[in-house]
N, C-alpha and C positions, 0 to 999 in steps of 0.2 A: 504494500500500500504506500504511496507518496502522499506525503503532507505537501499541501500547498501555503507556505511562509510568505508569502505578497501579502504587502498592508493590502485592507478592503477599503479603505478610502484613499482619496487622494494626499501623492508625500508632496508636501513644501519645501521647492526649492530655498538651500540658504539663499540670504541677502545677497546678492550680486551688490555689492553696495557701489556706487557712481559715485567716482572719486574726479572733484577737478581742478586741475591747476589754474590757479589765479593769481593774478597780482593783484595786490589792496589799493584800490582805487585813492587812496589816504596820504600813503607811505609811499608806496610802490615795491615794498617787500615781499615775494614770492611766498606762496601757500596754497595749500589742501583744505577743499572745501570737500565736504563728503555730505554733497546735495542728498543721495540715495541710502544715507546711515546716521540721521541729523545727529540719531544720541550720541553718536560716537565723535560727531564734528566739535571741532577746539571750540568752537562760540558757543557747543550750549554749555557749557561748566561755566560761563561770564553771563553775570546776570546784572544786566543796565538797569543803572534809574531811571525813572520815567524822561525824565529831563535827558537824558543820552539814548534814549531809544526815538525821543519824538526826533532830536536832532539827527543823527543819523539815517533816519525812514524819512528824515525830508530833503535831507542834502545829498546821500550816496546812493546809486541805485543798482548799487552789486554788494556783497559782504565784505566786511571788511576783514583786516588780519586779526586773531587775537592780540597780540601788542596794543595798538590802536582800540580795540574795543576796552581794555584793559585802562589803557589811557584818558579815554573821554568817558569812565565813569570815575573821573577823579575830579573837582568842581571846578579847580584852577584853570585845567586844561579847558573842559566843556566851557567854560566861560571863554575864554580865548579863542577855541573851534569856534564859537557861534556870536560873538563878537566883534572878534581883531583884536589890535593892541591899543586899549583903548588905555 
């Protein structure tokens, strides 16, 4: 007699995760944006102030680097970014 050992439902392939090379529109510092594995992407461990999220969602319209994200949730910078040298 043969066992038949195939799952009876459908198998999930792993995450193919979409990995992409960017420069920071910021900086211009090279980096890994992993569009297709966000949890594992460098920005979600950085959690903006509201004040650096609105800035950023209104000035850049690509991700930026962690550095940079890093940066403008610091109030001196963010004032500066969204300022000048006043």
């Amino acid at each position: 007699m043969k066992l038949n050992l195939a799952p009876q439902w459908p198998v999930l392939k792993m995450n193919t995760a979409k990995h992409e090379h960017k420069s920071c529109p910021r900086c211009g510092n090279a980096f890994t944006c992993k569009t297709g594995d966000v949890a594992n992407c460098q920005c979600n461990s950085i959690k903006l102030s509201p004040e650096a999220y609105e800035l950023v969602s209104k000035k850049y319209d690509d991700c930026l680097c962690g550095k940079c994200l890093q940066e403008l949730n610091t109030k001196q910078l963010l004032f500066k970014e969204k300022y000048g040298n006043r």
